[in-house]
Kinemage of the C-alpha trace (Angstrom):
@kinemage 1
@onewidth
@group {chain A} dominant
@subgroup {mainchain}
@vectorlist {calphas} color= white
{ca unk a 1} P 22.896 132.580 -45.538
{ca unk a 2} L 23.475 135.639 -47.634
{ca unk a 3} L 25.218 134.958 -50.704
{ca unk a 4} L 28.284 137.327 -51.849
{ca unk a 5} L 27.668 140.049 -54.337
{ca unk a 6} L 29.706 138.169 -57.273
{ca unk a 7} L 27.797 135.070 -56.931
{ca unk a 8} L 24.052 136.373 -57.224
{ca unk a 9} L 25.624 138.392 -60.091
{ca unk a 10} L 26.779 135.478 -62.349
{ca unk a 11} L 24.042 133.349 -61.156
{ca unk a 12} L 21.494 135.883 -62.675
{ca unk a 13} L 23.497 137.048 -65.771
{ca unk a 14} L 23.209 135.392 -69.114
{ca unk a 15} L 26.067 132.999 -69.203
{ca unk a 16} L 24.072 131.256 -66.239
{ca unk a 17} L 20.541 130.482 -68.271
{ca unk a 18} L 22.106 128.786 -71.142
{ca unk a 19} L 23.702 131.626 -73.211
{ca unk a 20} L 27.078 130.480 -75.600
{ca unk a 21} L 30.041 130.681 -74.267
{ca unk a 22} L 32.236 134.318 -75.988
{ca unk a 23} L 35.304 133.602 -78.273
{ca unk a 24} L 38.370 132.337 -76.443
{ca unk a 25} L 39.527 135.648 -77.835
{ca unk a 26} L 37.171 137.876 -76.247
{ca unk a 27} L 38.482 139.450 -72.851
{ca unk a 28} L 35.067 138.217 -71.046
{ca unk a 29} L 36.120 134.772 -71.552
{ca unk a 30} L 37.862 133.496 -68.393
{ca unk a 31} L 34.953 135.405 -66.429
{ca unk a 32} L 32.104 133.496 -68.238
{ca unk a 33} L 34.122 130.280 -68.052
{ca unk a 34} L 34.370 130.941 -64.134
{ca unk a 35} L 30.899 131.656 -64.015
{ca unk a 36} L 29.845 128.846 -65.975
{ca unk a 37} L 31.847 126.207 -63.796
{ca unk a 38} L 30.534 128.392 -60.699
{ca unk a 39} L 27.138 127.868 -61.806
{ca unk a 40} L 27.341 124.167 -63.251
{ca unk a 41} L 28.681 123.113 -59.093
{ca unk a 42} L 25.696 125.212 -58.065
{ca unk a 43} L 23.279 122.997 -60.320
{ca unk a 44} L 24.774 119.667 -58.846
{ca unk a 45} L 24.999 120.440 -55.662
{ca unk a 46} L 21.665 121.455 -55.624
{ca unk a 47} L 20.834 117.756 -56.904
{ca unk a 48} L 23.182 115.715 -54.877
{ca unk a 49} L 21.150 117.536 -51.769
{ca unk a 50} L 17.261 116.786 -53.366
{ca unk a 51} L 18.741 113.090 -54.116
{ca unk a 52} L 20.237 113.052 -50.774
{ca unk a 53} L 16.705 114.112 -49.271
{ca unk a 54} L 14.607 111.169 -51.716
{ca unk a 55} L 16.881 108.797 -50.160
{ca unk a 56} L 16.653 109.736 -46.759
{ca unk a 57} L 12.754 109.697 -46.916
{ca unk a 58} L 12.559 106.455 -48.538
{ca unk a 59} L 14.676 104.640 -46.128
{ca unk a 60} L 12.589 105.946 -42.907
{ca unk a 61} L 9.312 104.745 -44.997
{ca unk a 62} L 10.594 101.746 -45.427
{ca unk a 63} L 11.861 101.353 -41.934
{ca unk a 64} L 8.316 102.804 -40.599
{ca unk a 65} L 6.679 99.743 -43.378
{ca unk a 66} L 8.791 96.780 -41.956
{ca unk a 67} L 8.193 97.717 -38.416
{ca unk a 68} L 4.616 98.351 -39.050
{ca unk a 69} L 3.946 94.746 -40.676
{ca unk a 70} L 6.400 93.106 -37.701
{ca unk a 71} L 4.090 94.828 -35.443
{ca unk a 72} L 0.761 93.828 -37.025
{ca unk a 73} L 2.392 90.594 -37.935
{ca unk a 74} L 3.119 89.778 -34.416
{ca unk a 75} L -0.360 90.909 -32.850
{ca unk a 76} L -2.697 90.190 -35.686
{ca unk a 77} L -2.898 86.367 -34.940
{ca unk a 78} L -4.170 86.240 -31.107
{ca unk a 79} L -6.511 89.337 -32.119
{ca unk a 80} L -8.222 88.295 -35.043
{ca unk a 81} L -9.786 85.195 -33.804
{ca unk a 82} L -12.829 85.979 -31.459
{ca unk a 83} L -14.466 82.826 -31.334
{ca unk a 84} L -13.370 79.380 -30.162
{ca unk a 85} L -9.788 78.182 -31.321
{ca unk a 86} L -6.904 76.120 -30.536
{ca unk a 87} L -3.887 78.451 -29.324
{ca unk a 88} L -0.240 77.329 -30.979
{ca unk a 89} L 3.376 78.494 -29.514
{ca unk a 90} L 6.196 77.972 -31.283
{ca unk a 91} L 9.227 76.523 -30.070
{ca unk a 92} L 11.531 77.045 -33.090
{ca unk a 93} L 15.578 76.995 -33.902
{ca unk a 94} L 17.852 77.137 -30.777
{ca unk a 95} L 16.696 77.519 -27.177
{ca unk a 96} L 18.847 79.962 -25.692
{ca unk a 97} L 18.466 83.579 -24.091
{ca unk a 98} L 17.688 86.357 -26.790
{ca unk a 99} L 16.610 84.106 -29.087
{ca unk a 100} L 12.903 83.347 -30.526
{ca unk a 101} L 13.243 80.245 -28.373
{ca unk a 102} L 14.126 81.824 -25.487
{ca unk a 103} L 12.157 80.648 -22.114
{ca unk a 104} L 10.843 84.381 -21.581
{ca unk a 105} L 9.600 84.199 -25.246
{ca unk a 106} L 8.013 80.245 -24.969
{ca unk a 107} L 6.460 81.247 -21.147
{ca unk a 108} L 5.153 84.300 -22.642
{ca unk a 109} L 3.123 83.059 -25.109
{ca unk a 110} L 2.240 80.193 -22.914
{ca unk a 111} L 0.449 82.181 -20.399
{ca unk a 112} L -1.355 84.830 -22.622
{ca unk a 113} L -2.638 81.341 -24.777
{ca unk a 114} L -4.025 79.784 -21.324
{ca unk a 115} L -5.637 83.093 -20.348
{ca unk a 116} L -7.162 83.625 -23.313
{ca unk a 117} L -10.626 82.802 -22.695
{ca unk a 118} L -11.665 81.161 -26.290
{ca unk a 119} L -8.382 79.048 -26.125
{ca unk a 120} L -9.595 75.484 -26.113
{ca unk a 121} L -6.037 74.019 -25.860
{ca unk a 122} L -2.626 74.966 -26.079
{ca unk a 123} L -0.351 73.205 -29.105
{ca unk a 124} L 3.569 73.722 -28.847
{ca unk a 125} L 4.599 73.936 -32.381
{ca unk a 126} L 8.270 72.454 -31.799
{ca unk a 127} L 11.089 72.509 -34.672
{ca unk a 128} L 14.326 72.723 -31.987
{ca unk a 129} L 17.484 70.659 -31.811
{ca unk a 130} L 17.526 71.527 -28.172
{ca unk a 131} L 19.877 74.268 -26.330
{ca unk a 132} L 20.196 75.350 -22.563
{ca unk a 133} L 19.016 73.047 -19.998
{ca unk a 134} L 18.234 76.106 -18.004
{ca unk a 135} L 16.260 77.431 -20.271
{ca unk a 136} L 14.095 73.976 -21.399
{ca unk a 137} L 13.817 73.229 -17.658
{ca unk a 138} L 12.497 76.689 -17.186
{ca unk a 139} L 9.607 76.186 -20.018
{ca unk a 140} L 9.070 72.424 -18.337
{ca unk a 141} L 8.431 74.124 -15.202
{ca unk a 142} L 5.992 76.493 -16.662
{ca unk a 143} L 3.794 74.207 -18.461
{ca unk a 144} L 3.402 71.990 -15.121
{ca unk a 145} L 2.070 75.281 -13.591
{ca unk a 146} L 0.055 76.499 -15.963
{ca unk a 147} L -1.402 73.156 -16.809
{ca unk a 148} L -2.550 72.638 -12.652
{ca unk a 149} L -3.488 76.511 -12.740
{ca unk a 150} L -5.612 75.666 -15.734
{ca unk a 151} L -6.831 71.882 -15.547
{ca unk a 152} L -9.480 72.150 -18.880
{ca unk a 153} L -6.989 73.169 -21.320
{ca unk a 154} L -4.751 70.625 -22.145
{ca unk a 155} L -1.136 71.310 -23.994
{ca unk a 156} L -0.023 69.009 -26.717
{ca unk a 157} L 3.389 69.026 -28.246
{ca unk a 158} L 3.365 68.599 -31.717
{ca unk a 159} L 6.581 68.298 -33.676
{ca unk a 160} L 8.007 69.215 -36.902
{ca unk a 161} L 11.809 67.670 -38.495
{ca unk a 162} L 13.177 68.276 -35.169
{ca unk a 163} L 12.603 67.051 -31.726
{ca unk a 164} L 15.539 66.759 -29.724
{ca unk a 165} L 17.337 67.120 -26.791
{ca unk a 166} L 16.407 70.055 -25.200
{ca unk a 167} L 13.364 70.536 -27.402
{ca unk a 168} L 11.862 67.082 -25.738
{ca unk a 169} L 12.726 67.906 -22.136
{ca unk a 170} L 9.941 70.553 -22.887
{ca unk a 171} L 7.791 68.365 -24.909
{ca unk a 172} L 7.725 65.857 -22.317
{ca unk a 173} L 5.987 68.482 -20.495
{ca unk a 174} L 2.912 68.264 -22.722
{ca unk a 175} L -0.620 66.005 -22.064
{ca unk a 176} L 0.670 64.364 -25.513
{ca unk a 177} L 3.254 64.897 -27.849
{ca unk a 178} L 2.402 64.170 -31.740
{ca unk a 179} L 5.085 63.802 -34.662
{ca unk a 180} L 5.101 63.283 -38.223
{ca unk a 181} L 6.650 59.490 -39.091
{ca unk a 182} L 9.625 61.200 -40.218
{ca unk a 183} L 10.618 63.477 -37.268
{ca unk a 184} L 13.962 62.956 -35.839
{ca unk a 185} L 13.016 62.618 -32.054
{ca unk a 186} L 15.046 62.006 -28.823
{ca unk a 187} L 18.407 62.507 -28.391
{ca unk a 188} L 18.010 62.281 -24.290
{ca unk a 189} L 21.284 63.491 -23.136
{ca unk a 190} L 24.008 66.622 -22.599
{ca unk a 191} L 26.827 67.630 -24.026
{ca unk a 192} L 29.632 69.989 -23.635
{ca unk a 193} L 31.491 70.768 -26.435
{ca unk a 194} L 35.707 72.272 -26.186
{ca unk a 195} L 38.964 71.429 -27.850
{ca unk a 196} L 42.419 71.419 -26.853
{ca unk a 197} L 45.568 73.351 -28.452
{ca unk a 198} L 47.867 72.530 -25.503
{ca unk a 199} L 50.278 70.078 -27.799
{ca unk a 200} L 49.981 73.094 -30.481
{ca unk a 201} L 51.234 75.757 -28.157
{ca unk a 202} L 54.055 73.292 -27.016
{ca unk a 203} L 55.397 72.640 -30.616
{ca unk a 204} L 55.341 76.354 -31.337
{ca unk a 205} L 56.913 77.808 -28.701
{ca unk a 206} L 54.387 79.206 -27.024
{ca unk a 207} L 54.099 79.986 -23.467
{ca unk a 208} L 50.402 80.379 -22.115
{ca unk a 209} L 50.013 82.649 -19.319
{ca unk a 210} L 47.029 82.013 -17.413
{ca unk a 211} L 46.292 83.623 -13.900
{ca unk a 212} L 43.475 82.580 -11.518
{ca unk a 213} L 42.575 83.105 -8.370
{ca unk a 214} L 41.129 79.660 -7.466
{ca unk a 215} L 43.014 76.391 -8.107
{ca unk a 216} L 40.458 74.954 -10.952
{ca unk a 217} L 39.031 78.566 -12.703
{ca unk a 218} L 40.857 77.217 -15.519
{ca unk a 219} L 39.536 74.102 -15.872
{ca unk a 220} L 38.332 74.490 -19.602
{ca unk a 221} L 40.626 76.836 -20.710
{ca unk a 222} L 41.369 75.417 -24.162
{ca unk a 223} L 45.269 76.076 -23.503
{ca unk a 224} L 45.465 74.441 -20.896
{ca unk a 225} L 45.905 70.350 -19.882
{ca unk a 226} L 42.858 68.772 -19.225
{ca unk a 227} L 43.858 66.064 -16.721
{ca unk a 228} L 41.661 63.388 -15.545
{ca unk a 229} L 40.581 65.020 -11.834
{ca unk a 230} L 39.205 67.799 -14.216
{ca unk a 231} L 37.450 64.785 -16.788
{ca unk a 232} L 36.072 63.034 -13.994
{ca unk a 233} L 34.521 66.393 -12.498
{ca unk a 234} L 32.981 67.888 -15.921
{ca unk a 235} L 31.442 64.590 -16.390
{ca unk a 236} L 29.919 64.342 -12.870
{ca unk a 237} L 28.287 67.322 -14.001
{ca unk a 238} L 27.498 66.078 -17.545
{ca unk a 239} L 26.246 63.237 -15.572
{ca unk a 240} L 23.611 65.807 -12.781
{ca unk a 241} L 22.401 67.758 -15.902
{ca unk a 242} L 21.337 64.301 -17.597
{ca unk a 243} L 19.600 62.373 -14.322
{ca unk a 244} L 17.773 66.007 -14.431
{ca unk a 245} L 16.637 65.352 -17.934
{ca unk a 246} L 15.655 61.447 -17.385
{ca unk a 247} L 13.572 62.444 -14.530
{ca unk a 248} L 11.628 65.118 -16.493
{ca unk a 249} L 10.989 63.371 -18.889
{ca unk a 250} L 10.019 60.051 -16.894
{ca unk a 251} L 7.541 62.557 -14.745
{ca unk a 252} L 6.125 63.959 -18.092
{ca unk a 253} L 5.826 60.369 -20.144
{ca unk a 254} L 5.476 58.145 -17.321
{ca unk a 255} L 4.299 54.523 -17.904
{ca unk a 256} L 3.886 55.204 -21.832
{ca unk a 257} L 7.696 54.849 -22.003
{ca unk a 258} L 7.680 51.074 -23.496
{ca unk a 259} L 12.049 51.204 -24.175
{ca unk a 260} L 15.096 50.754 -21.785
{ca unk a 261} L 17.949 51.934 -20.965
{ca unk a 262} L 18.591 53.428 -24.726
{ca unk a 263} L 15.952 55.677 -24.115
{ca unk a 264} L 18.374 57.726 -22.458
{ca unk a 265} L 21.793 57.000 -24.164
{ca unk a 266} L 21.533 60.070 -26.801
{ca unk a 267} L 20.224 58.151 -29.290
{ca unk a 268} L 17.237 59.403 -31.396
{ca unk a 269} L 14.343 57.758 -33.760
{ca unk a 270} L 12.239 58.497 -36.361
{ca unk a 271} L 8.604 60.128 -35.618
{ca unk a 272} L 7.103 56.242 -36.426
{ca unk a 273} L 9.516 54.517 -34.239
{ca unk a 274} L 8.812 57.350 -31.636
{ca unk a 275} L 5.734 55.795 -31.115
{ca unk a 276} L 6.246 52.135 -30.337
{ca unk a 277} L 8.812 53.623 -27.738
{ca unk a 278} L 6.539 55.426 -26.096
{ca unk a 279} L 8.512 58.832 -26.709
{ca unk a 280} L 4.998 59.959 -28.561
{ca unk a 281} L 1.535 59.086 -28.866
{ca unk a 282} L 0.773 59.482 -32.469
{ca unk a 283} L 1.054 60.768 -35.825
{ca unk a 284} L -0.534 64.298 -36.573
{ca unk a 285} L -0.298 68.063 -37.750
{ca unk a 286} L -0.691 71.000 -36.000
{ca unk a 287} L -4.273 71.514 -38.037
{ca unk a 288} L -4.671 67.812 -37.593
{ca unk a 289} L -4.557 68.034 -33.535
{ca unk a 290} L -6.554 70.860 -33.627
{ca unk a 291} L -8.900 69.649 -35.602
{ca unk a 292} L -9.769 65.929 -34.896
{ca unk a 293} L -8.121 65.827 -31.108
{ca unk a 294} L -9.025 69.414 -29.338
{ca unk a 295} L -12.142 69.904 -31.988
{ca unk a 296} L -11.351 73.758 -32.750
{ca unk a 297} L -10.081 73.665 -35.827
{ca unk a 298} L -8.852 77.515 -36.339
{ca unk a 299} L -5.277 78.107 -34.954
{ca unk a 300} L -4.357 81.265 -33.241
{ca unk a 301} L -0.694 81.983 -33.213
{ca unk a 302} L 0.241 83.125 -29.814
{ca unk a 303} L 4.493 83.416 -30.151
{ca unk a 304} L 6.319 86.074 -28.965
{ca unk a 305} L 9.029 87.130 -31.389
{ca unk a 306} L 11.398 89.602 -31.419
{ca unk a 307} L 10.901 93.171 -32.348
{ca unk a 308} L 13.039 94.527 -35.252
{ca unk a 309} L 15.643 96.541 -33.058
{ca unk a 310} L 16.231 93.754 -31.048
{ca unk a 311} L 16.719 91.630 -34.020
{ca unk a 312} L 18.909 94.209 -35.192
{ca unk a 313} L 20.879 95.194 -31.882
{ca unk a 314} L 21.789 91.209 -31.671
{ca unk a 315} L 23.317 91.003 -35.058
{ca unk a 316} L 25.488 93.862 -34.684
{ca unk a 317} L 26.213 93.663 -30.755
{ca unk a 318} L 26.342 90.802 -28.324
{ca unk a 319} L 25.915 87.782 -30.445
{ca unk a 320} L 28.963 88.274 -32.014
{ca unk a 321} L 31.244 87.686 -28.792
{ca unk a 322} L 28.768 84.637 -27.938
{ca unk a 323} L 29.994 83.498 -31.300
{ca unk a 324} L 33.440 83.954 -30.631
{ca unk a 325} L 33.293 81.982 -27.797
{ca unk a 326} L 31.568 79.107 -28.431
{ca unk a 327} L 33.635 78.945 -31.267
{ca unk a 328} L 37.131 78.404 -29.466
{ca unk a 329} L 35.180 76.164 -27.546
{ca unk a 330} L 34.483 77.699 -23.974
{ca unk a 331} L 30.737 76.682 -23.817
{ca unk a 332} L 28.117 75.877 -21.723
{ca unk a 333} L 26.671 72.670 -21.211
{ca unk a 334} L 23.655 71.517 -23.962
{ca unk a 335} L 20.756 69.547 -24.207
{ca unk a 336} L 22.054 69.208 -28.334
């Protein structure tokens, strides 16, 4: 863009490169002070844009950095290992869709360690309080395939401080599952979490308004009574979900299960107590199993984790009406 006439001419006199200022006298005054502001916006505009343009770049480097080290990060483990290993998945924090512990994520990683050709067994790196039945009976499910697709690889489960719930329905899965004496294992059971603000409502005044189309689409509407027809049908489910679990996990341990009934109540042990139950069949690391049980002592990380954007996307996007309602209390059922 072309500049006006009385701009290039102050911005190439004198008064512009540093020259006093006249006496406040001298009838050139207000015209050099004009110029002189003129020319001083000039000089920090021009800086606000070259800062504006060093800021810019460094962000997209940095961006371009992260993404490049999640990337390498991500693929660097199954590719740098070209002779015999032992192949680990990890089964960490909740298991839920869109999460790191997602089914998609575990059965991912599952199948490209059982492919691989050097992978001399599978090890499921587990550090999960549980989460979705659906989503633990979809990894169970998996691993039974997988393990008749591919009898010579065996999977052992091998877990960290936390073993529960849902985390065990897919351990059960495994050839053998190995703990450290102080792992908090177990916790065979499902829960459904709510609350109830009907008594609150009534004491303030309230009225709720809530329309269905279907006598019981309300049924755990938090503002709403919760009668006993609707108690005795949640637990019926409660009750389905958990003979589901028992029988997994009865399939998966069979006749190493040495305890009763309490097996199943919800209750959970240490990693050493674990074992005389039957719930596990030893003590051991990750690099332990590897090394002493499967004999291939380098481990080859095979997890599928989420890409930045996704990461990203989540934060800002749908997790936070998830959040919203699990936290007044409309929820699904949980292997927790």
């Amino acid at each position: 863009m072309k500049l006006p006439s009385w701009i290039r001419r102050w911005k190439n006199s004198d008064l512009t490169a540093g020259q006093p200022m006249p006496a406040t006298n001298d009838p050139e005054w207000e015209r050099a002070l004009i110029n002189r502001m003129a020319a001083e916006f000039l000089r920090q505009q021009r800086r606000s844009r070259r800062w504006g343009l060093v800021l810019k770049f460094g962000i997209l480097a940095y961006l371009l950095l992260l993404s490049m080290t999640l990337v390498m990060d991500g693929i660097g483990g199954s590719v740098g290992s070209a002779g015999e290993h032992t192949a680990v998945v990890k089964v960490e924090g909740l298991i839920a869709d869109k999460t790191n512990a997602s089914a998609d994520r575990i059965v991912e990683g599952l199948r490209d360690a059982f492919e691989a050709e050097n992978a001399q067994a599978i090890i499921l790196s587990i550090n999960s309080p549980g989460g979705s039945p659906v989503q633990s009976g979809y990894v169970f499910d998996e691993i039974k395939r997988l393990r008749e697709q591919y009898p010579d690889k065996p999977v052992y489960a091998v877990a960290a401080d936390v073993c529960a719930s849902g985390a065990y329905y897919i351990a059960s899965a495994a050839d053998e599952i190995y703990v450290d004496r102080a792992t908090l294992i177990g916790s065979i059971g499902v829960r459904l979490d709510s609350f109830g603000f009907q008594r609150v409502i009534d004491e303030l005044g309230i009225q709720r308004r809530l329309l269905t189309a279907g006598e019981h689409k309300g049924i755990l509407d938090p503002f709403s009574n919760f009668d006993e027809w609707d108690r005795e049908f949640i637990q019926g489910l409660l009750d389905n979900l958990h003979a589901q679990f028992i029988t997994a996990v009865k399939e998966g341990r069979g006749d190493r299960l040495k305890g009763g009934p309490e097996l199943f109540s919800g209750l959970f042990w240490t990693g050493q107590e674990s074992v005389e139950l039957g719930l596990s069949d030893g003590l051991g690391s990750p690099s332990y199993v590897a090394r002493e049980i499967v004999g291939a002592e380098e481990l080859v990380d095979y997890s599928q984790e989420r890409d930045l954007w996704e990461r990203v996307a989540e934060r800002v996007g749908t997790s936070l009406a998830t959040t919203l309602v699990e936290r007044i209390g409309i929820g699904a059922p949980s292997f927790r």
